[in-house]
N, CA, C and O atoms as a Tripos MOL2 file, in Angstrom:
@<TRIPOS>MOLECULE
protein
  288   287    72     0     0
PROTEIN
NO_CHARGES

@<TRIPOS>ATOM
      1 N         -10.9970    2.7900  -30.3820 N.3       1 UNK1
      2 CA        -10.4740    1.8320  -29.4370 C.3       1 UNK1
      3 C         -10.0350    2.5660  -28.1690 C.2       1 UNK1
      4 O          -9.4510    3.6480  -28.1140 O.2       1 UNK1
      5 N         -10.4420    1.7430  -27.1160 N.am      2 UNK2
      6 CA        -10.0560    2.3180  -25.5010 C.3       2 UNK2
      7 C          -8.3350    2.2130  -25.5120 C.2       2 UNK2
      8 O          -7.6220    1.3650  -26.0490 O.2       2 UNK2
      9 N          -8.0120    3.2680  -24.8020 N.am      3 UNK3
     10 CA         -6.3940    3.0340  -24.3980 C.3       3 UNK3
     11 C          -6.5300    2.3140  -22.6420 C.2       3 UNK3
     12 O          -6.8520    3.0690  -21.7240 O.2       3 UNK3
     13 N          -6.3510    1.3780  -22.4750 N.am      4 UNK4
     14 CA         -6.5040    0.5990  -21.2330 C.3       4 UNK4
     15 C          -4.7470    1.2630  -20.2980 C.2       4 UNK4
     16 O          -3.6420    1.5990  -20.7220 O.2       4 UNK4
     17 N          -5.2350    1.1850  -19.2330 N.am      5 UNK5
     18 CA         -3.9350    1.6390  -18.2900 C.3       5 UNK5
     19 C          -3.9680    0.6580  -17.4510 C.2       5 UNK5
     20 O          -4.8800   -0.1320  -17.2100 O.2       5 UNK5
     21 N          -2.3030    0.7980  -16.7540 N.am      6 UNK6
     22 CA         -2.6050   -0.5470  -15.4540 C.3       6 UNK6
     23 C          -1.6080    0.6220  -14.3800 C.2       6 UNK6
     24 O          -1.0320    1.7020  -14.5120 O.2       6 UNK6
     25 N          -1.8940   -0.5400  -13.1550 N.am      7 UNK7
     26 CA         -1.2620    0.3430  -12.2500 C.3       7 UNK7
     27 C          -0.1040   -1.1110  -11.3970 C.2       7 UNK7
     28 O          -0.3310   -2.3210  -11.4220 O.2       7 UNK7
     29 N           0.6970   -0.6230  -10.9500 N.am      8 UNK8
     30 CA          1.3530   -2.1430   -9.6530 C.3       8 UNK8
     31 C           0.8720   -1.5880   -8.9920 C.2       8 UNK8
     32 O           0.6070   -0.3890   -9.0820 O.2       8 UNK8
     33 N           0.6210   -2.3360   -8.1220 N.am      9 UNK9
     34 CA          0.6400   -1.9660   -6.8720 C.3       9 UNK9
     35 C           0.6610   -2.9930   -5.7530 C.2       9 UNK9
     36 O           0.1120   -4.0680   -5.9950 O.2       9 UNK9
     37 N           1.1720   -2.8280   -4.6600 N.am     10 UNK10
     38 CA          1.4490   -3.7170   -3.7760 C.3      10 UNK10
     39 C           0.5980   -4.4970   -2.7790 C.2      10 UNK10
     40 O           0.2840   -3.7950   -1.8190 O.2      10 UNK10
     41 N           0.1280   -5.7640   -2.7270 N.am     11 UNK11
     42 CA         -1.1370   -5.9160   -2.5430 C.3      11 UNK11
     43 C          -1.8300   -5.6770   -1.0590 C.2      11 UNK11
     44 O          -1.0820   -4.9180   -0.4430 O.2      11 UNK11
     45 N          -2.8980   -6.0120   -0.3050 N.am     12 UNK12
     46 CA         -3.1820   -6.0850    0.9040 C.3      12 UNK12
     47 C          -2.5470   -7.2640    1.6410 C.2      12 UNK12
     48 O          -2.1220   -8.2210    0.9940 O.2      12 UNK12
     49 N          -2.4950   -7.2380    2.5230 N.am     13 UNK13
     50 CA         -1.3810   -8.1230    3.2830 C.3      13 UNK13
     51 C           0.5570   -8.1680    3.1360 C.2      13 UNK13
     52 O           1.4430   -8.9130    3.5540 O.2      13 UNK13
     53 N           0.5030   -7.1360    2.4510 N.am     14 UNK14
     54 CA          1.7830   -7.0510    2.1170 C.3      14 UNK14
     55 C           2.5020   -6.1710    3.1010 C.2      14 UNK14
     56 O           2.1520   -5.0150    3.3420 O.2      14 UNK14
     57 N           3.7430   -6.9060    3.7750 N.am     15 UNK15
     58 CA          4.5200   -6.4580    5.2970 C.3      15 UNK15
     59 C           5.3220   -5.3600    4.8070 C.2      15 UNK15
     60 O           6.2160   -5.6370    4.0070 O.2      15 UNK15
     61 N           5.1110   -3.9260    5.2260 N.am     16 UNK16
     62 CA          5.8140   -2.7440    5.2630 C.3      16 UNK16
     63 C           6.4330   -1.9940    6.4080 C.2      16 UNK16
     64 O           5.6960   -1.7280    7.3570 O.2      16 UNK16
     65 N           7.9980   -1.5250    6.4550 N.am     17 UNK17
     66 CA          8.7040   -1.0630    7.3460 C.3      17 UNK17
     67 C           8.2580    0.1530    7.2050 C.2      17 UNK17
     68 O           8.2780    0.8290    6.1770 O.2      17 UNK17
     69 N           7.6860    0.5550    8.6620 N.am     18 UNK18
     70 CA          7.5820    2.2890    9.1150 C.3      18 UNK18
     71 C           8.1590    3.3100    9.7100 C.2      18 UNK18
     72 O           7.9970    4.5300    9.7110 O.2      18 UNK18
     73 N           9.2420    2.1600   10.4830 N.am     19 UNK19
     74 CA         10.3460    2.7910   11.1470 C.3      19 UNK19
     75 C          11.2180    1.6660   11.6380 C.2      19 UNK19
     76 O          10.5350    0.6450   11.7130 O.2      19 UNK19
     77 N          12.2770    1.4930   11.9460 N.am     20 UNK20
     78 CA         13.1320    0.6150   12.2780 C.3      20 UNK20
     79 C          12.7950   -0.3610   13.2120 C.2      20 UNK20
     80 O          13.5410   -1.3400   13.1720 O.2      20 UNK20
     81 N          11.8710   -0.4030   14.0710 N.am     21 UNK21
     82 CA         11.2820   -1.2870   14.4980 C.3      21 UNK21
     83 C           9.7620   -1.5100   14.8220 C.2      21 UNK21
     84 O           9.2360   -2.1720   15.7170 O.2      21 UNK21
     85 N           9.2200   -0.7500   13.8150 N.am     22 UNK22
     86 CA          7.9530   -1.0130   13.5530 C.3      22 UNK22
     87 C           7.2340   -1.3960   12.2540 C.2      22 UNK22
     88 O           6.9110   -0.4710   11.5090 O.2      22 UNK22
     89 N           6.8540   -3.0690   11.7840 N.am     23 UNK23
     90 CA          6.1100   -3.1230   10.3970 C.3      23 UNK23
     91 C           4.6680   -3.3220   10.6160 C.2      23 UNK23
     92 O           3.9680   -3.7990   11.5090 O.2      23 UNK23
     93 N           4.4860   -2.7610    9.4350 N.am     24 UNK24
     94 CA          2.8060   -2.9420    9.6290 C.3      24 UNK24
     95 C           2.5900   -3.5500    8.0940 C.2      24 UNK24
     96 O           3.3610   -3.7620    7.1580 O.2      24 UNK24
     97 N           1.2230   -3.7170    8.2890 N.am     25 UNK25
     98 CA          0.5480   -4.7740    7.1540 C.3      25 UNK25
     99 C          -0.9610   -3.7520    6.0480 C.2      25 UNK25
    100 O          -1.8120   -3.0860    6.6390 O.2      25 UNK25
    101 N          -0.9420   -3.8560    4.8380 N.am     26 UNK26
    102 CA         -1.2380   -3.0280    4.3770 C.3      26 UNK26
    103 C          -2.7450   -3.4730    4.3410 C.2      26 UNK26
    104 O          -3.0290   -4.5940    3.9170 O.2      26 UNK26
    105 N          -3.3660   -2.9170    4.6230 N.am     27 UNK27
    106 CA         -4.4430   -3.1080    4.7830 C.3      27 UNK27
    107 C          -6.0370   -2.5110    3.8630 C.2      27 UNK27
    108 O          -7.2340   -2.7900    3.7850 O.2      27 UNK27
    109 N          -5.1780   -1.6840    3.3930 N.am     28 UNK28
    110 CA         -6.3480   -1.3990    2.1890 C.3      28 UNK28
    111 C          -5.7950   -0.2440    1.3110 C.2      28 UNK28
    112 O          -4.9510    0.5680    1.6880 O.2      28 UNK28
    113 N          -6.2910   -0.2750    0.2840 N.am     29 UNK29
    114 CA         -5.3640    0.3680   -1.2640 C.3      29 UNK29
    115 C          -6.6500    0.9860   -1.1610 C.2      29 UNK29
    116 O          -7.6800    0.4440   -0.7620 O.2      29 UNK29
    117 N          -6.3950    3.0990   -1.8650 N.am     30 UNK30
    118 CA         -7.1630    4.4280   -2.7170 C.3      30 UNK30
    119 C          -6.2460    4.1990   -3.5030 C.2      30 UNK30
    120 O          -5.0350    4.0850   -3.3130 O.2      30 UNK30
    121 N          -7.1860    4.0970   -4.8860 N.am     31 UNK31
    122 CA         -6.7760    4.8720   -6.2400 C.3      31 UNK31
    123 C          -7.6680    6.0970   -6.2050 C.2      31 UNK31
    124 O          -8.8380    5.9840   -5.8380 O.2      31 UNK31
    125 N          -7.0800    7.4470   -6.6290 N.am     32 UNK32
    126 CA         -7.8120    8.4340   -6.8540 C.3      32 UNK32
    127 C          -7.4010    8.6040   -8.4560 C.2      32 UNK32
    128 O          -7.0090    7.7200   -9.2170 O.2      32 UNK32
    129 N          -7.6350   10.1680   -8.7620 N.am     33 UNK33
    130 CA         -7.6370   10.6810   -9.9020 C.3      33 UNK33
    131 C          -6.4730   10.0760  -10.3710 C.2      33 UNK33
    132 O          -5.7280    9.3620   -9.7010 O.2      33 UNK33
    133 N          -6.3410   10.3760  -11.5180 N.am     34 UNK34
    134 CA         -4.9710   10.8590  -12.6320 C.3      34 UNK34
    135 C          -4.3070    8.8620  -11.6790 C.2      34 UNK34
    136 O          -3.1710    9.2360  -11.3870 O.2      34 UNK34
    137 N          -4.3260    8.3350  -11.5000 N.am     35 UNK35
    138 CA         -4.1670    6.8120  -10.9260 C.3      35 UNK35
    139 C          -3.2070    7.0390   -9.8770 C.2      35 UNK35
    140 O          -2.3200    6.2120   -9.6640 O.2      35 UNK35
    141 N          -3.3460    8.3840   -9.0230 N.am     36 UNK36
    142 CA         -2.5190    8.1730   -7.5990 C.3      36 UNK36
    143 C          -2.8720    7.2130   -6.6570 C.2      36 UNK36
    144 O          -4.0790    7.0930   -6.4480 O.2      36 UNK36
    145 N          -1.8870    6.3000   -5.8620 N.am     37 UNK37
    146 CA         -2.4000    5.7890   -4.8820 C.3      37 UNK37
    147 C          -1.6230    6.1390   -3.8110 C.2      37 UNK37
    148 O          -0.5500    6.7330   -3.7130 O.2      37 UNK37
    149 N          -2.5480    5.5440   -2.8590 N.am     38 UNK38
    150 CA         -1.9890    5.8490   -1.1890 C.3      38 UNK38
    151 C          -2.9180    3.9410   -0.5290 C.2      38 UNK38
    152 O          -3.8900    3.2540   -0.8460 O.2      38 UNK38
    153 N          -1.7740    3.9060    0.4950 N.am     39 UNK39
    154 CA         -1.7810    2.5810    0.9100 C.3      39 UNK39
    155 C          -2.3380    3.1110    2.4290 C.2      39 UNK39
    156 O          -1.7790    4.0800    2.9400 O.2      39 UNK39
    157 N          -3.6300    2.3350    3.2300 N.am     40 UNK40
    158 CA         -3.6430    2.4950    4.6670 C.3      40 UNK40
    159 C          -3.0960    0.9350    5.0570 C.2      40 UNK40
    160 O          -3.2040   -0.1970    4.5840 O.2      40 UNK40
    161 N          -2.4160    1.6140    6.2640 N.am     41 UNK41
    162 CA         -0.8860    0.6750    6.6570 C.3      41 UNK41
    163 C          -2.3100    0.3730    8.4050 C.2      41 UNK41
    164 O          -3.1710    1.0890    8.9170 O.2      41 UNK41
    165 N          -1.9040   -0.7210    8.6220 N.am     42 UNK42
    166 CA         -2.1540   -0.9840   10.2840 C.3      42 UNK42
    167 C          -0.9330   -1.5890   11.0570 C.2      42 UNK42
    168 O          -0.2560   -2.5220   10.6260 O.2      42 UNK42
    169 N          -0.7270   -0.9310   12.2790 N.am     43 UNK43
    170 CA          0.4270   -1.8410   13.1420 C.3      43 UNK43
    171 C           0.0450   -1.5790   14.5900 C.2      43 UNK43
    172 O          -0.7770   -0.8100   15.0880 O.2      43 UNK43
    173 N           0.9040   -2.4670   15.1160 N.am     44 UNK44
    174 CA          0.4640   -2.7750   16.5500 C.3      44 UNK44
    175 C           1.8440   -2.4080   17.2310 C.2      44 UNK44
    176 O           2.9440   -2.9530   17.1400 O.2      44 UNK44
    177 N           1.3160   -1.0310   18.1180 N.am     45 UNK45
    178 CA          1.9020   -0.5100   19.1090 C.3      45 UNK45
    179 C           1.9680   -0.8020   20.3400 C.2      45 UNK45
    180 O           0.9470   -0.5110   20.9620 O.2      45 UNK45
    181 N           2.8470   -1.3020   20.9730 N.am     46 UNK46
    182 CA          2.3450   -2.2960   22.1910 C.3      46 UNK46
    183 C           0.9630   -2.8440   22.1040 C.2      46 UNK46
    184 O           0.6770   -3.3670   21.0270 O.2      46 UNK46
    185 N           0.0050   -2.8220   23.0810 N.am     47 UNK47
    186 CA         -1.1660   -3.0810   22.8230 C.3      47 UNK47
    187 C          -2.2940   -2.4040   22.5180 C.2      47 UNK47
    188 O          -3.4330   -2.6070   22.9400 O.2      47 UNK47
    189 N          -1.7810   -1.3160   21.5100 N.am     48 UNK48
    190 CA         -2.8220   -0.6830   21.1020 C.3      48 UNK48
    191 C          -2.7220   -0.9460   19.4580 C.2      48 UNK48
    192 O          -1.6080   -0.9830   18.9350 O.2      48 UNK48
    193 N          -3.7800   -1.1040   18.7640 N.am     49 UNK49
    194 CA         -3.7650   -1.1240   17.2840 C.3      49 UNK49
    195 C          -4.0130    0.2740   16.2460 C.2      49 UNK49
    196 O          -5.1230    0.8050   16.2680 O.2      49 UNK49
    197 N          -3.1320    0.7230   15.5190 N.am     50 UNK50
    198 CA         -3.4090    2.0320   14.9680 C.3      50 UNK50
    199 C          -3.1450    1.3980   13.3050 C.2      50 UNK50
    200 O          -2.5550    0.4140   12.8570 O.2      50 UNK50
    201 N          -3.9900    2.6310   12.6520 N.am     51 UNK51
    202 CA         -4.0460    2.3580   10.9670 C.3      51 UNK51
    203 C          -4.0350    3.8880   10.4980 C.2      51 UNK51
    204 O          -4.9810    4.5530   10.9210 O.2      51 UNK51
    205 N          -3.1430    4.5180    9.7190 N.am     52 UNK52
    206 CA         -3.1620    5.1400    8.9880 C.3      52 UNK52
    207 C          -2.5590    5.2450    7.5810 C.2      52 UNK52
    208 O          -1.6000    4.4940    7.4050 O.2      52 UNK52
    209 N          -2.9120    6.0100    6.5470 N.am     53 UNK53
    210 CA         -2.5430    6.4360    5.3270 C.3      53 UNK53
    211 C          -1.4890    6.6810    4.9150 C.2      53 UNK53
    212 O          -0.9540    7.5600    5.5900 O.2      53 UNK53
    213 N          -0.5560    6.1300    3.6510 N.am     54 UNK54
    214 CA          0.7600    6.6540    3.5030 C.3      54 UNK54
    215 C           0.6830    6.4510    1.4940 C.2      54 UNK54
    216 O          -0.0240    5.7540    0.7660 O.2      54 UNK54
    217 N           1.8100    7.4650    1.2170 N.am     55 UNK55
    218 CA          1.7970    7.5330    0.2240 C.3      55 UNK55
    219 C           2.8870    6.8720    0.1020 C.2      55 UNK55
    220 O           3.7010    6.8070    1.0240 O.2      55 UNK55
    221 N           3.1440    5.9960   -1.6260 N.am     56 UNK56
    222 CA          3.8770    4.9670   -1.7250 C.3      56 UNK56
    223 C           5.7940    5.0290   -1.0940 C.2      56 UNK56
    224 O           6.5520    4.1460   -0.6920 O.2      56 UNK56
    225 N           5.9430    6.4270   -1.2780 N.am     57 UNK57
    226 CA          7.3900    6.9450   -1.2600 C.3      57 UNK57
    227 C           7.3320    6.9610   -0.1690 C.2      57 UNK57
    228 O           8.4220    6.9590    0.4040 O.2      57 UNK57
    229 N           6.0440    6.9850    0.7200 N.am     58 UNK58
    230 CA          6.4930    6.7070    3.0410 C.3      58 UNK58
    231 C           6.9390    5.5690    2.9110 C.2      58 UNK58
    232 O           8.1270    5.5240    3.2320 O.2      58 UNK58
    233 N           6.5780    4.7390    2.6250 N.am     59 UNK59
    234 CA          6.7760    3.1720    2.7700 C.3      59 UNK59
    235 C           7.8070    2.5410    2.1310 C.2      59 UNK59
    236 O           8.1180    2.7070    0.9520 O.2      59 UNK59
    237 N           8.5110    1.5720    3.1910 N.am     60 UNK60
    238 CA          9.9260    0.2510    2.5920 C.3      60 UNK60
    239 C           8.8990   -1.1050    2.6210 C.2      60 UNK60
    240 O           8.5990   -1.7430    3.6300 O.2      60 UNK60
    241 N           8.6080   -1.2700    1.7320 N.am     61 UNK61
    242 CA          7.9820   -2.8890    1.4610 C.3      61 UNK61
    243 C           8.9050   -4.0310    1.5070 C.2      61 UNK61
    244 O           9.9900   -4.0010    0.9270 O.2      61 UNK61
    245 N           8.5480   -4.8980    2.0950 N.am     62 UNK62
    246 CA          9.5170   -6.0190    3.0280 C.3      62 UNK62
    247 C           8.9160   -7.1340    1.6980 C.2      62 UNK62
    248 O           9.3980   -8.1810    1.2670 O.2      62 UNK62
    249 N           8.3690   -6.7990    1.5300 N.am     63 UNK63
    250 CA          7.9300   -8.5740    0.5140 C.3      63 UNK63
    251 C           7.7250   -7.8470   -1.1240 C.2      63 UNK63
    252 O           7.2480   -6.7710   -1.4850 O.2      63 UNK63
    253 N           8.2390   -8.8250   -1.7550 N.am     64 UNK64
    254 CA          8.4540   -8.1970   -3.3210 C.3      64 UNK64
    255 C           7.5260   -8.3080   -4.2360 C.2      64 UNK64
    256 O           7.6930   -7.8330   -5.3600 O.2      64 UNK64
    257 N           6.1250   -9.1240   -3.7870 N.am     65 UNK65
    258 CA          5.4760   -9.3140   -4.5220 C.3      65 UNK65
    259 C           4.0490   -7.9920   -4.5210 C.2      65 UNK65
    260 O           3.4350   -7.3010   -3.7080 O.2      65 UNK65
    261 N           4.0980   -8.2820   -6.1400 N.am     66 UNK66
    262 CA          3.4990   -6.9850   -6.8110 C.3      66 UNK66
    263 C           1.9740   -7.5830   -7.2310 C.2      66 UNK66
    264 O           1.7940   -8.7530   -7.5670 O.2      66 UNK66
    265 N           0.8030   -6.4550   -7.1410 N.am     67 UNK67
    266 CA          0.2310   -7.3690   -8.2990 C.3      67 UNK67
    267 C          -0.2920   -6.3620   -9.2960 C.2      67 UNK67
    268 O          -0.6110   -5.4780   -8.5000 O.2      67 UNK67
    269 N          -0.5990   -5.8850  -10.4770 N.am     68 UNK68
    270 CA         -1.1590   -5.3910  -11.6560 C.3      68 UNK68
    271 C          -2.1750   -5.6720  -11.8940 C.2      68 UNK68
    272 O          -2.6390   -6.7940  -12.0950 O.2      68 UNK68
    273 N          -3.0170   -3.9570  -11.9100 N.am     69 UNK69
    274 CA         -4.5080   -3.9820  -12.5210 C.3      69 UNK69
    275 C          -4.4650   -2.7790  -13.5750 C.2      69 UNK69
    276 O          -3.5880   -1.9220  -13.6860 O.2      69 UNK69
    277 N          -5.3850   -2.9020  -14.1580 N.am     70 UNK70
    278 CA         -5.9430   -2.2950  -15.6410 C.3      70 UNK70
    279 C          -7.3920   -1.6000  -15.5440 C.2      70 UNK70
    280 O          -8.4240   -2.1250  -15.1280 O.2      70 UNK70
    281 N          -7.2260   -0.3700  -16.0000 N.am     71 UNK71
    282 CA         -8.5740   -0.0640  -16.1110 C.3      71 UNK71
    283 C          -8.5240    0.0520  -17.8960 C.2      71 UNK71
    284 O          -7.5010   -0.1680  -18.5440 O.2      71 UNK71
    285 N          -9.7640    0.4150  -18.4560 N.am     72 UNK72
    286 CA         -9.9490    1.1870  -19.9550 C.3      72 UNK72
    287 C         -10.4770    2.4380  -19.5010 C.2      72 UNK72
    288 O         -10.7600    3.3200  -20.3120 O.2      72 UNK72
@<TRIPOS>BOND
     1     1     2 1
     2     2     3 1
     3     3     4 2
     4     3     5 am
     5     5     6 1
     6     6     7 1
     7     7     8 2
     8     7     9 am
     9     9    10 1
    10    10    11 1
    11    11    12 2
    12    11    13 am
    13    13    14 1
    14    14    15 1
    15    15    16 2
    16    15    17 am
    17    17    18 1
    18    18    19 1
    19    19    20 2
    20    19    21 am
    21    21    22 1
    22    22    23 1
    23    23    24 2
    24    23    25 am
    25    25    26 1
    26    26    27 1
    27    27    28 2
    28    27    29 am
    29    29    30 1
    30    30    31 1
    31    31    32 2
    32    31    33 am
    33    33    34 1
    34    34    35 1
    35    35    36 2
    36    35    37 am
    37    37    38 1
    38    38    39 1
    39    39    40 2
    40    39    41 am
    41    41    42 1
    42    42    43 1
    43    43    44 2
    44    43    45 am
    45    45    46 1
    46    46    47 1
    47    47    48 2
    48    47    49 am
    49    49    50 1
    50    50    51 1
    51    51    52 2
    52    51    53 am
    53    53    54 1
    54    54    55 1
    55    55    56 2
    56    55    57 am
    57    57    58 1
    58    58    59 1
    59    59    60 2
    60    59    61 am
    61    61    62 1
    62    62    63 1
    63    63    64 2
    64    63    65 am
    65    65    66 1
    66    66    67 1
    67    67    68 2
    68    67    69 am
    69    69    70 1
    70    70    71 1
    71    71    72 2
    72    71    73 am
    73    73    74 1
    74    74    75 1
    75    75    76 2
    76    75    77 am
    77    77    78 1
    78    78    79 1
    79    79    80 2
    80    79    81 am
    81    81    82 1
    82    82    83 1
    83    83    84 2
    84    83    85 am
    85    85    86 1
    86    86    87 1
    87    87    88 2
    88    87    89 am
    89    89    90 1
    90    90    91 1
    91    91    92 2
    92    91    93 am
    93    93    94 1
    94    94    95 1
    95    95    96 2
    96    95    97 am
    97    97    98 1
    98    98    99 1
    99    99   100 2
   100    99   101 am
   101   101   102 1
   102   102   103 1
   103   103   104 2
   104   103   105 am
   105   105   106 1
   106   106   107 1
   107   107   108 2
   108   107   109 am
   109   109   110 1
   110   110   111 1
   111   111   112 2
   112   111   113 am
   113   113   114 1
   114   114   115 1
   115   115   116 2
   116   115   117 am
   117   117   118 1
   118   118   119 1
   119   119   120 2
   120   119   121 am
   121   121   122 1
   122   122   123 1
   123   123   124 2
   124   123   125 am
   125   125   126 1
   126   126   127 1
   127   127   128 2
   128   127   129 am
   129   129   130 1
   130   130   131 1
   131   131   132 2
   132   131   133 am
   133   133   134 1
   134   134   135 1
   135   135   136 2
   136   135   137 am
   137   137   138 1
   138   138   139 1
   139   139   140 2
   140   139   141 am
   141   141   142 1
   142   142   143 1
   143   143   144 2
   144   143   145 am
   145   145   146 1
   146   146   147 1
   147   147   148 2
   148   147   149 am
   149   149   150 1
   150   150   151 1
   151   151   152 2
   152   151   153 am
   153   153   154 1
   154   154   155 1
   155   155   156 2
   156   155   157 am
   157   157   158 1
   158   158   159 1
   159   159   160 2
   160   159   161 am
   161   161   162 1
   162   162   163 1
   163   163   164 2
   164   163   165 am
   165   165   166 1
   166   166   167 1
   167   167   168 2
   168   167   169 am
   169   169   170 1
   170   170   171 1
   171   171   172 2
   172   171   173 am
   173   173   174 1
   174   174   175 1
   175   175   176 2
   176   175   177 am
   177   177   178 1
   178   178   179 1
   179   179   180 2
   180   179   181 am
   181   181   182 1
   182   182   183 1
   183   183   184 2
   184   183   185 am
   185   185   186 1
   186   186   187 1
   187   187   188 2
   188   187   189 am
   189   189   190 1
   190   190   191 1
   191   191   192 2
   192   191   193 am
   193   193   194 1
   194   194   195 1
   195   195   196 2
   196   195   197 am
   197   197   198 1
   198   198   199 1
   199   199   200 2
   200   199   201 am
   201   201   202 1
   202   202   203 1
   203   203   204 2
   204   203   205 am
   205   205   206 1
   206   206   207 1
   207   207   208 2
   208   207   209 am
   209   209   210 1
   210   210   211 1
   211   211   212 2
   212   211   213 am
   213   213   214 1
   214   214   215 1
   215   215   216 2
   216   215   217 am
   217   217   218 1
   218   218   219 1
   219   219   220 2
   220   219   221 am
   221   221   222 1
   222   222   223 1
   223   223   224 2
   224   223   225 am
   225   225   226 1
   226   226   227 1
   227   227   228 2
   228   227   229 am
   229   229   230 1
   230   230   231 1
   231   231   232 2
   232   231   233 am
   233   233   234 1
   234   234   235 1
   235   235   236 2
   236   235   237 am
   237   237   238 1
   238   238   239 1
   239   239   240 2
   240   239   241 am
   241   241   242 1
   242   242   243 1
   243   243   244 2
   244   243   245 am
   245   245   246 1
   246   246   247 1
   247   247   248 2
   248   247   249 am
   249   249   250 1
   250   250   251 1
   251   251   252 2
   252   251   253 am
   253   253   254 1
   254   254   255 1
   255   255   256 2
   256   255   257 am
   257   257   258 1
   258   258   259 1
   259   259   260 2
   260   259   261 am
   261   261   262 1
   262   262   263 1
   263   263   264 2
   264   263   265 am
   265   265   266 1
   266   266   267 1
   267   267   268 2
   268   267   269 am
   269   269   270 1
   270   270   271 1
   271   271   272 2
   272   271   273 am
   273   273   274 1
   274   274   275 1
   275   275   276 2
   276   275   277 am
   277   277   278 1
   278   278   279 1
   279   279   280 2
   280   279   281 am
   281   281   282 1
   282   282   283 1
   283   283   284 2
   284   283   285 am
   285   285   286 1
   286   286   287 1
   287   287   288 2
@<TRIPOS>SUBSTRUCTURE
     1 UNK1         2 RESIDUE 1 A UNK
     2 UNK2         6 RESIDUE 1 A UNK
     3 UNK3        10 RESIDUE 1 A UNK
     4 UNK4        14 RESIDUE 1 A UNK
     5 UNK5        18 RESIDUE 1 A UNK
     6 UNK6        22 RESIDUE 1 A UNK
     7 UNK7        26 RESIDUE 1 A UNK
     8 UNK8        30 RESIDUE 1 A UNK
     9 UNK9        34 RESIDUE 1 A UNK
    10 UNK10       38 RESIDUE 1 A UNK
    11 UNK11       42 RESIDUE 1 A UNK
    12 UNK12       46 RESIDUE 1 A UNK
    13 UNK13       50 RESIDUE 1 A UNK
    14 UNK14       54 RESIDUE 1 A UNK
    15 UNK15       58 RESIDUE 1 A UNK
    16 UNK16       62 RESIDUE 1 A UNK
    17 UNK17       66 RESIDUE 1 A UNK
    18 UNK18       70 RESIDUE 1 A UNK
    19 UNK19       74 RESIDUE 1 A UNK
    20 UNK20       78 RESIDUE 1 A UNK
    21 UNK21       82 RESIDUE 1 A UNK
    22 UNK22       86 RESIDUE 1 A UNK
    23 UNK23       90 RESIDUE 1 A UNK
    24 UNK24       94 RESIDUE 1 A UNK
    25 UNK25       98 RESIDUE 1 A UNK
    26 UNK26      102 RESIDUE 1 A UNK
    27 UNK27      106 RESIDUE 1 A UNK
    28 UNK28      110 RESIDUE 1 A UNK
    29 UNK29      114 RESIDUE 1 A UNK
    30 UNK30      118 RESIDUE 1 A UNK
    31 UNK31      122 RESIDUE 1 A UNK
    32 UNK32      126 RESIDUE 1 A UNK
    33 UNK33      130 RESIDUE 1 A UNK
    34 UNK34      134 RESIDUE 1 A UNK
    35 UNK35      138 RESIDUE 1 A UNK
    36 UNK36      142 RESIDUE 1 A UNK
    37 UNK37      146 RESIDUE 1 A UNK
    38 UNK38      150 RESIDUE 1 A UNK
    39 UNK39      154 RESIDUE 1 A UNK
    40 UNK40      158 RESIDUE 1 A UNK
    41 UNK41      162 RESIDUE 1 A UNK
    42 UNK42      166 RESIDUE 1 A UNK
    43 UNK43      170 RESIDUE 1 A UNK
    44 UNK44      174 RESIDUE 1 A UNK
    45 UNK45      178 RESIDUE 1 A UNK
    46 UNK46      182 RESIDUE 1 A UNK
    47 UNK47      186 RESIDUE 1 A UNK
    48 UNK48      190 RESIDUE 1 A UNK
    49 UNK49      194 RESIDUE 1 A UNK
    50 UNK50      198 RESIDUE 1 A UNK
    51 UNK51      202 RESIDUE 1 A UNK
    52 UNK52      206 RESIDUE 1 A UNK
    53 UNK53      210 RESIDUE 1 A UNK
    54 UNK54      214 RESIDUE 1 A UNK
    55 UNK55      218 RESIDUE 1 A UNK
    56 UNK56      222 RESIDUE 1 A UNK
    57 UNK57      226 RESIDUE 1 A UNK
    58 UNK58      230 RESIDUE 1 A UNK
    59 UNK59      234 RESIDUE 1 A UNK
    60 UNK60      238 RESIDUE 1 A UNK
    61 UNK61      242 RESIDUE 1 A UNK
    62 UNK62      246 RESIDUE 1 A UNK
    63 UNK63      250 RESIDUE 1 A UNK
    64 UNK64      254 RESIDUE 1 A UNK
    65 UNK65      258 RESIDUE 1 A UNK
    66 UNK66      262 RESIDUE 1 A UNK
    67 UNK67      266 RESIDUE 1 A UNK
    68 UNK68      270 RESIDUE 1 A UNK
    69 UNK69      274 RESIDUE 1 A UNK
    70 UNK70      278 RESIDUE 1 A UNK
    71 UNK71      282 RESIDUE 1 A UNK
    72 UNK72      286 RESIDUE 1 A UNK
């Protein structure tokens, strides 16, 4: 029998604080090895739009909802 694993994780569209007056919106989830993830965050800097990578411990998540997946 498979031992199945799951992971939370916080979904896309989910509003994250980057700095005290900047949130951005998560925009796409890496799972790598061993089930690390890293979240790419997008926000809007005056009028320029930037997206980069953060690992879960960069990020204050503003909305509580989680969602759970499973691999085998």
């Amino acid at each position: 029998m498979k031992k199945t694993e799951s992971i939370e994780l916080n979904p896309i569209g989910s509003k994250v604080k980057l700095e005290d007056d900047v949130i951005g919106t998560v925009v796409g989830i890496n799972i790598s090895h061993n089930n690390s993830v890293s979240y790419q965050v997008g926000w809007w800097n005056g009028r320029s739009y930037s997206k980069d990578n953060f690992l879960p411990h960069q990020l204050v998540v503003t909305t509580d909802e989680k969602t759970r997946i499973g691999f085998v």
